[in-house]
C-alpha positions in Angstrom: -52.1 -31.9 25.0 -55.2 -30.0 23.4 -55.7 -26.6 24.4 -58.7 -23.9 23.8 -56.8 -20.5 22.8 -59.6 -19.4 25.3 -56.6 -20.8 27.9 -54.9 -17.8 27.6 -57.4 -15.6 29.4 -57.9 -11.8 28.8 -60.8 -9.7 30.6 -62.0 -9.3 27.0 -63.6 -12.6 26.9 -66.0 -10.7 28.9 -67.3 -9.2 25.3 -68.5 -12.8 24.5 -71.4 -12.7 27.3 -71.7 -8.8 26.8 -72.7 -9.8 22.8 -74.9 -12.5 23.2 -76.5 -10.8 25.7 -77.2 -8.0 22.8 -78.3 -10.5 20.8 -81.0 -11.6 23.3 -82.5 -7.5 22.9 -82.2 -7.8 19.2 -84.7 -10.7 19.5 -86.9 -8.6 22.0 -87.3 -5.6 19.3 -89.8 -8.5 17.1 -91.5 -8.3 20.3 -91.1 -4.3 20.7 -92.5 -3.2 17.8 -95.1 -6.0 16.3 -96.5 -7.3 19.1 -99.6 -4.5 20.1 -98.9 -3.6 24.0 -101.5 -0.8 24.4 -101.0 1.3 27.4 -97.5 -0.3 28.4 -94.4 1.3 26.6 -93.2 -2.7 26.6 -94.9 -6.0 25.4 -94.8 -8.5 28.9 -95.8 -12.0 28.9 -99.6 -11.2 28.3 -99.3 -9.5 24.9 -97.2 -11.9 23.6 -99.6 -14.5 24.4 -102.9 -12.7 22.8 -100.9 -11.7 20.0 -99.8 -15.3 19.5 -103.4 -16.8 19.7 -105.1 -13.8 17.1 -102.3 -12.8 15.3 -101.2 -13.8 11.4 -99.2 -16.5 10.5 -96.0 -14.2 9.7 -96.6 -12.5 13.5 -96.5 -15.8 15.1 -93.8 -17.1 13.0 -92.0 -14.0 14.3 -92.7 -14.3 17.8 -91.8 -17.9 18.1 -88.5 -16.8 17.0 -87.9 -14.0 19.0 -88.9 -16.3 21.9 -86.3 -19.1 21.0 -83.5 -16.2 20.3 -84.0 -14.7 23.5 -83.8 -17.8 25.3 -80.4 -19.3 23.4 -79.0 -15.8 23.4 -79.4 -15.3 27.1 -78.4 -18.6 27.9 -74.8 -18.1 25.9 -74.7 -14.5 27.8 -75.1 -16.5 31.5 -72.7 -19.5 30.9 -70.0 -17.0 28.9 -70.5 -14.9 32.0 -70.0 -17.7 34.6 -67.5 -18.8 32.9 -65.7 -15.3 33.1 -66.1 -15.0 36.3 -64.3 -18.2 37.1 -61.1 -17.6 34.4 -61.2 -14.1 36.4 -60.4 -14.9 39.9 -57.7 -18.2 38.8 -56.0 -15.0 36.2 -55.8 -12.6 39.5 -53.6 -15.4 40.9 -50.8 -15.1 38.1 -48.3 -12.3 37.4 -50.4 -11.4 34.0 -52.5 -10.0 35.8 -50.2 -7.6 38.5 -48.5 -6.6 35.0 -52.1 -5.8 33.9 -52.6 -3.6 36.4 -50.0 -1.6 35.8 -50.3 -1.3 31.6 -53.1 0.6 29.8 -54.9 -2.5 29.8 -56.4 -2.3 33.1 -59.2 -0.5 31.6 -60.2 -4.1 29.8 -61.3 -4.7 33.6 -64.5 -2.7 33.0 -65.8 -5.5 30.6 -66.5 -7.4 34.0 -69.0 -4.5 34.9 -70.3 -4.0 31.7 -70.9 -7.6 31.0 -73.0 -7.7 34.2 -75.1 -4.8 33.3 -76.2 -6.3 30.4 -77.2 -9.6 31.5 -79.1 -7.8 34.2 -80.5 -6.4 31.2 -81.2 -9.6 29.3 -82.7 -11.1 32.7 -85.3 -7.6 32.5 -85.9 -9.1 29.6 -86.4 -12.4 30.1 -89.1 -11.8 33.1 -91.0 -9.6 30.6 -91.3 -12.3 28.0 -91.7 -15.4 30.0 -93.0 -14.2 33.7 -97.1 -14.0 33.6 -98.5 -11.2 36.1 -94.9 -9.7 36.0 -96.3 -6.1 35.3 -98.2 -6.5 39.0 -95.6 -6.2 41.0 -93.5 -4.1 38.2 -93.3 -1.0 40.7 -91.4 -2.9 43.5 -88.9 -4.7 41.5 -87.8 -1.1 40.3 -86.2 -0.3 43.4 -83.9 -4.0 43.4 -83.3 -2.8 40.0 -81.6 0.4 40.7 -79.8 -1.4 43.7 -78.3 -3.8 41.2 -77.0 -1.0 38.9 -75.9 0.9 41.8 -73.8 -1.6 42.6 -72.7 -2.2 39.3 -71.8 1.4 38.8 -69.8 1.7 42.0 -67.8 -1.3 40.6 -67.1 0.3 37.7 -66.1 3.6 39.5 -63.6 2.0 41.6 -61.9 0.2 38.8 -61.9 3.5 36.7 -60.9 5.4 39.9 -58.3 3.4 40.3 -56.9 3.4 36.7 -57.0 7.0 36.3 -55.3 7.8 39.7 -53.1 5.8 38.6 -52.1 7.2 35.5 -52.8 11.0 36.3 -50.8 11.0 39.6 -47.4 9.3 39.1 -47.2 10.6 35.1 -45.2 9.1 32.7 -46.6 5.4 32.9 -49.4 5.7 30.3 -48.1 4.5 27.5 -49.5 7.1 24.6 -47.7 4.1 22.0 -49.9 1.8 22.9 -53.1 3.9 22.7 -53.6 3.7 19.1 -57.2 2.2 18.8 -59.9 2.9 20.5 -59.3 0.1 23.8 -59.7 3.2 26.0 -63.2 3.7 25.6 -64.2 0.6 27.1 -64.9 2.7 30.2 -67.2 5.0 28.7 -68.8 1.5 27.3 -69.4 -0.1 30.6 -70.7 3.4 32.2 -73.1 4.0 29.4 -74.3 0.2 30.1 -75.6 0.9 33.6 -76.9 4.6 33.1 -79.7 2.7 30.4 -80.1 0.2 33.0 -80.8 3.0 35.2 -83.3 4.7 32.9 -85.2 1.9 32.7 -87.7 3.0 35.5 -88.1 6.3 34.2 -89.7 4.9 30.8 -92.2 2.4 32.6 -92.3 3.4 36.3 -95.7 5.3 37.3 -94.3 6.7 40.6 -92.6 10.2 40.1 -89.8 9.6 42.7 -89.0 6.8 41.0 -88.7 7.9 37.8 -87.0 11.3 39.1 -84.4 9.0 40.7 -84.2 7.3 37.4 -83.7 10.4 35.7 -81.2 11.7 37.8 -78.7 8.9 38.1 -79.0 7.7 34.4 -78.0 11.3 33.7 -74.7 11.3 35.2 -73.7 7.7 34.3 -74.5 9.2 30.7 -72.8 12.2 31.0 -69.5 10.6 32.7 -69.6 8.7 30.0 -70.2 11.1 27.2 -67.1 12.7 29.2 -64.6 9.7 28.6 -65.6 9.4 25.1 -64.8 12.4 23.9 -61.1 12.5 25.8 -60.2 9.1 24.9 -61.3 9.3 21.5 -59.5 12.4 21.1 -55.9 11.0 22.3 -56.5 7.9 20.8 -57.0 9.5 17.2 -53.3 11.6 17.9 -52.0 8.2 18.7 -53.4 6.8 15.7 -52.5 9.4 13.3 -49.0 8.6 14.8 -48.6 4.6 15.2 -51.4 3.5 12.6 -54.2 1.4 14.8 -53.1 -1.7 16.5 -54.1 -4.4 14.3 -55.3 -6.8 17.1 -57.5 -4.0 18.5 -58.5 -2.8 15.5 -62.2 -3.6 16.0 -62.4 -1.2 19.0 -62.7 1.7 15.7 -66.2 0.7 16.0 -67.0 1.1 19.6 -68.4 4.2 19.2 -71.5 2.8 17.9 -72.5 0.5 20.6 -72.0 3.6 22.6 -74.5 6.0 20.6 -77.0 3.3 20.8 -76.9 2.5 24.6 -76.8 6.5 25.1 -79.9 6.4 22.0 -82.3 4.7 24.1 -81.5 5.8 27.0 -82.6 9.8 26.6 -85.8 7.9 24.4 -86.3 6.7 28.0 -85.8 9.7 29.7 -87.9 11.4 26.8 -90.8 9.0 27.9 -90.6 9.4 31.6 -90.8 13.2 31.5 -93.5 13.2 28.7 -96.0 10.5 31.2 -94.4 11.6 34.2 -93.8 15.5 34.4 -95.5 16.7 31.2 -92.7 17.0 29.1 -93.2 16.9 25.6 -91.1 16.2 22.2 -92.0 16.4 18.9 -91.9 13.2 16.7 -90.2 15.4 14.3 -87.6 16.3 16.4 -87.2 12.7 17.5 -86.8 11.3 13.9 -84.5 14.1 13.6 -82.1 13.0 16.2 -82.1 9.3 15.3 -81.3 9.9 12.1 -77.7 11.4 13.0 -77.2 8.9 15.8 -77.6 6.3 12.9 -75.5 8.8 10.6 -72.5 8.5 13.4 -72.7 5.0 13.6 -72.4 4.6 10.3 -69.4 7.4 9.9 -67.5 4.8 12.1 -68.7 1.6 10.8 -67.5 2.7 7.6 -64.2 3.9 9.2 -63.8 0.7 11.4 -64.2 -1.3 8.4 -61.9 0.2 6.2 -59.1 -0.1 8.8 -59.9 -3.9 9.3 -59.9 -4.6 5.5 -56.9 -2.9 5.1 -54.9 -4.8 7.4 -56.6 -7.5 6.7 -58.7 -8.7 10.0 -60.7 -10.6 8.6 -59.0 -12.9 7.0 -56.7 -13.9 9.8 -58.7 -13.6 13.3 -62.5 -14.2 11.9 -61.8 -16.7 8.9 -58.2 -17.8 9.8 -56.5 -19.6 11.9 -55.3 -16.5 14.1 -57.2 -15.7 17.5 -57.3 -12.5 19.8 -60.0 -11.9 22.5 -60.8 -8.6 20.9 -62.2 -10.3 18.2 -65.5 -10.1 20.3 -65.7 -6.8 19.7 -66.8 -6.8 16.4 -70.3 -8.1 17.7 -70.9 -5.4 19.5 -71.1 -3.0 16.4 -73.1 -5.1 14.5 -75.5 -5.7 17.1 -76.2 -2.1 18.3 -76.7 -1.0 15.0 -79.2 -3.5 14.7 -81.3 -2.7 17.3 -80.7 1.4 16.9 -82.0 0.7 13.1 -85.3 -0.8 14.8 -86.0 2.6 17.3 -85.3 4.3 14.0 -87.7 3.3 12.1 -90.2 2.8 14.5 -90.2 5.6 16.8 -88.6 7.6 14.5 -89.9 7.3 10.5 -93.4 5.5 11.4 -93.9 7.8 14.4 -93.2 11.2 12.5 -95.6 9.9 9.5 -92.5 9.7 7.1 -93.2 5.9 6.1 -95.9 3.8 6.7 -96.0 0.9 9.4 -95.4 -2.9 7.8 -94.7 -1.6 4.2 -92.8 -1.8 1.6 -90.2 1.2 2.5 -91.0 0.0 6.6 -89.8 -3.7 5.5 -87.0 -2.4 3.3 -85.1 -0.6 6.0 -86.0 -3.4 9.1 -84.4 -5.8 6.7 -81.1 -4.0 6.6 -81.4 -4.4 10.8 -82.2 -8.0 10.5 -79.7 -8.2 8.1 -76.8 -7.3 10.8 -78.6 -9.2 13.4 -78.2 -12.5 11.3 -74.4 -11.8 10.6 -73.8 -10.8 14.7 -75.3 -14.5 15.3 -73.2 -16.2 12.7 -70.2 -14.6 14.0 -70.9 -15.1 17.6 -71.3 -18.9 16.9 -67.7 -18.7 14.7 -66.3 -16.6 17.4 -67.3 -19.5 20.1 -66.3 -22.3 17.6 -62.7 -20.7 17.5 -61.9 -19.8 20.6 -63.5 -22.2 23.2 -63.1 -25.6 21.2 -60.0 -27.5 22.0 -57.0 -26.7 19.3 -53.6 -27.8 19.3 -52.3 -25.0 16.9 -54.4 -21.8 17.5 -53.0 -19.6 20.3 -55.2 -16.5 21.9 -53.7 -12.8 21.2 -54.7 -10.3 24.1 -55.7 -7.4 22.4 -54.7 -4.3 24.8 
């Protein structure tokens, strides 16, 4: 009888709505930063529109495919999501997932949450691009934002609540063996998700409670998770320096960059907020500054992350072989954070300090090297699909803890 290896279900499947819902913002940064959207920090529905009538040949040719990306990336990210959903509740049936509970690899339960966040994301985005008049009525869909988020975030509380009370009251069941990758920062991931969602009212809401309630919350979903990154980065590393990384979570080396990103833009939306909002000012200097060593971490562990995988070869057996593991998705994630953190950099950081010039050559030079990563995040989405959901007879699915 065929199977998918797909059949063999693991909360990390989660990670293939979570990166082509990425993918869908990647597309949305053609819209960001060429499309003109004067007196709006976003382009919505209108700008894309006048730009498409008056702009250039090369600008329309660009918005047209930011327009079809967003729409086949955010359809992937709702049917892999669905689809989660449904493998979920038939998995909380079996004994996998009791055992689950009890192993360090509860914590892959937060992809549920963060998943979620980010289509919730991706839908933001999707009313921007497609919904005329959405910017009317921007001020009261705020407030159902930040109730979606908050019920995201108290999702993702519980399920870290319960892990860690877990684990730090009865002692001795945390196994410090298995803790050699960087799997444990998938709650920091997922609580980094909905503090950006969060912030998203304080870059582009005029009303100051709103944006003060913005400010607020996103700030402690940001620090909580700047929190759990730095402790379960630091015992993973011990761990690591002990075991070696486990090969089938090897691509959780590179987590750490989805995570500066998602933190990146959210303070640039805090940033915004309290400069139109409450008078609060910041150099461009000092921004270009600061995005430069956000990309400089991300690419410290890119470079680490990629020497691990090549070593043990990765590649070769669970991307080009014949070998599956749900963490496997994770390698999107890197690719496609880096991507879109390349964009703020060179928009809001070189261009807006004055270091290079907007659409020339150095400007095109460095956006290629983020279009670049975004084409290779969409090939290996596709591949990742291909191999894991199409019916097989001989592949069988690893579950990366």
């Amino acid at each position: 009888m065929s199977r998918k290896p797909a059949d063999t279900y693991s909360p990390l499947y989660f990670l293939a709505s979570l990166g082509a819902g990425g993918l869908s913002v990647t597309f949305f940064m053609y819209l960001m930063f060429w499309v003109p959207h004067r007196g709006r920090p976003v382009p919505i529905f209108e700008d894309i529109v006048s730009a498409f009538s008056t702009g250039s040949t090369p600008l329309q040719a660009a918005i047209v495919i930011a327009v079809l990306g967003i729409i086949g990336m955010t359809f992937l990210n709702v049917k892999s999501l669905l689809w989660n959903f449904a493998a979920l509740r038939r998995f909380k049936q079996t004994n996998a997932y009791a055992e689950l509970r009890r192993s360090n690899a509860e914590t892959t339960l937060l992809a549920a949450p963060l998943a979620s966040a980010m289509t919730v994301n991706a839908l933001f985005i999707v009313g921007l691009v497609f919904v005329p008049g959405l910017w009317n009525v921007i001020e009261y869909l705020f407030p159902l934002a930040l109730l979606a988020f908050g019920a995201l975030g108290v999702w993702a509380l519980a399920l870290i609540g319960h892990f860690l009370g877990r684990v730090l009251s009865e002692g001795g069941i945390f196994d410090m063996t298995a803790h050699n990758s960087f799997a444990q920062l998938l709650p920091a991931f997922a609580l980094a998700m909905i503090g950006v969602g969060f912030s998203a009212p304080a870059a582009m809401s005029l009303t100051p409670v709103t944006v003060a309630f913005s400010l607020a919350i996103s700030t402690f979903f940001a620090v909580a998770s700047l929190i759990y990154t730095v402790v379960a980065l630091t015992t993973a590393f011990g761990s690591m320096l002990h075991h070696g990384t486990a090969r089938e979570a090897g691509p959780t080396l590179m987590v750490i960059v989805p995570i500066v990103t998602i933190l990146s833009i959210l303070f640039l939306r805090q940033d915004h907020g309290l400069h139109t909002t409450f008078e609060g000012h910041t150099s461009a200097a000092s921004t270009m500054l600061w995005l430069t060593q956000m990309i400089s971490v991300q690419v410290v562990f890119l470079l680490l992350g990629l020497t691990v995988l090549r070593r043990q070869n990765y590649f070769a057996d669970f991307v080009f072989g014949t070998k599956t593991s749900p963490g496997s998705y994770a390698l999107i994630c890197p690719g496609v954070a880096f991507s879109v953190l390349m964009q703020f950099y060179v928009n809001k950081g070189l261009v807006a300090a004055g270091a290079i010039s907007a659409f020339g050559v150095a400007y095109w030079s460095l956006t290629a090297i983020a279009l670049f990563s975004q084409a290779l995040m969409v090939m290996l989405v596709l591949r990742l699909n291909k191999q894991h959901f199409n019916p097989t007879t001989k592949a069988a699915a690893i579950a990366a803890e």
